[in-house]
C-alpha positions as a printed Julia matrix, in Angstrom:
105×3 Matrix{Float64}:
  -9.91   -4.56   -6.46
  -7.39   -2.02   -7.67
  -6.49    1.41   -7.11
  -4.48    3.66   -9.59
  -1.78    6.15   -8.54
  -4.14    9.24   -9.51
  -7.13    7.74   -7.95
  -5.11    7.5    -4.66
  -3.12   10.69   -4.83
  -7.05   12.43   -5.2
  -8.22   10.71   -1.96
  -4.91   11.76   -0.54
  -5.67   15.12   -1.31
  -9.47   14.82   -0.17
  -8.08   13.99    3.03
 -10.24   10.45    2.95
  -9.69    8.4     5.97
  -7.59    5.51    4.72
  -5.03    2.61    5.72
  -2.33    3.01    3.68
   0.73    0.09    3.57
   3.98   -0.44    2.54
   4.59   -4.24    2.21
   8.16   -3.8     0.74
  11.41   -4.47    2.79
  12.59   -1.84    5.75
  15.99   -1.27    2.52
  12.99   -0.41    0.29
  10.87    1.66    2.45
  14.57    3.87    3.46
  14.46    4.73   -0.18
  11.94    6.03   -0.42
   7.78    5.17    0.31
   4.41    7.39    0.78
   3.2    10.3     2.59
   0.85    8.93    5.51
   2.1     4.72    4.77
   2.77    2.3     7.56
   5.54   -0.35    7.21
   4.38   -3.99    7.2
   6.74   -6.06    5.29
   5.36   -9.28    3.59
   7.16  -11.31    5.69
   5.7    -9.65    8.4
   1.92   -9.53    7.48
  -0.02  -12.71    7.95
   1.72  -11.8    11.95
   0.82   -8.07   12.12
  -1.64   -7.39    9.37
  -4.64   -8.64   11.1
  -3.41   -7.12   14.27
  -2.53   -3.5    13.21
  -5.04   -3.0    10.95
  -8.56   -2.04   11.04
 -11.1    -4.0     8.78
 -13.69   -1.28    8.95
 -11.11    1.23    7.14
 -10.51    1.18    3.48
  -6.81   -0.39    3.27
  -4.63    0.9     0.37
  -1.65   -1.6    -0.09
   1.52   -1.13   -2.23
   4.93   -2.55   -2.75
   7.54   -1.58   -5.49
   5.19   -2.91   -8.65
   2.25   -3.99   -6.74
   2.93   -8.27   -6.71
   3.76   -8.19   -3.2
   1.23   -6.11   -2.6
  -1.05   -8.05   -4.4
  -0.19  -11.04   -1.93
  -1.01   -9.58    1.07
  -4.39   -8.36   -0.32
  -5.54  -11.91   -0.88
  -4.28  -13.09    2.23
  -6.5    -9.75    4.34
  -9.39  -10.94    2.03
  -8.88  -14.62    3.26
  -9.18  -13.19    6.65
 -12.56  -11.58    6.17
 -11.35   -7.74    5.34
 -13.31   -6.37    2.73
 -12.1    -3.11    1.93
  -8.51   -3.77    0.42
  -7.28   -1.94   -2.85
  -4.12   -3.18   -4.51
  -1.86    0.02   -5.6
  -1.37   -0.57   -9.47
   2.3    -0.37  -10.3
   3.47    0.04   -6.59
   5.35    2.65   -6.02
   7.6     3.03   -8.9
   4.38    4.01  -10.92
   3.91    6.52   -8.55
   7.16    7.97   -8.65
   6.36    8.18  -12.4
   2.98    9.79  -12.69
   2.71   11.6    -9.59
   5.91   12.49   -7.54
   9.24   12.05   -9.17
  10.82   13.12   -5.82
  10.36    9.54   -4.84
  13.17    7.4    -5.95
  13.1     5.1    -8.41
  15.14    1.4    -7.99
């Protein structure tokens, strides 16, 4: 239940109707984060992930190399959302093989 950084920049570009979130820190996400993401720190998301989000949208979730991320995903599945991808290598991979305008730290 993983999505890679060229898989996602594709459905970017396809315009695909998707929930994409940032689960890093608000430090992190000043850095630098994606076109089109929504903030919802992990220490934030068992309060405002099922609230914000919408379980009949695909839900694209990243943090810096994609453990944090990979927490909130099983937490959204434990709450019955079925559509939730896991960014592979977070952001900095993305940074790397897509858009080295994003910072890397």
């Amino acid at each position: 239940m993983t999505i890679d950084v060229q898989e996602l920049k594709s459905r970017l570009d396809q315009g695909e109707d998707l929930q994409l979130v940032d689960v890093r820190q608000p430090e992190e996400w000043a850095i630098g984060h994606l076109p089109q993401a929504v903030l919802i720190p992990l220490g934030e998301f068992a309060q405002r992930g099922p609230e914000e989000l919408e379980p009949e949208r695909l839900i694209v979730l990243y943090c810096h190399h994609g453990m944090r991320s990979a927490q909130a995903q099983g937490y959204l599945l434990s709450q019955g959302f079925e559509q939730v991808l896991n960014l592979t290598g977070g952001i900095d991979r993305w940074s790397l093989e897509v858009d080295s305008s994003v910072p890397r730290y």
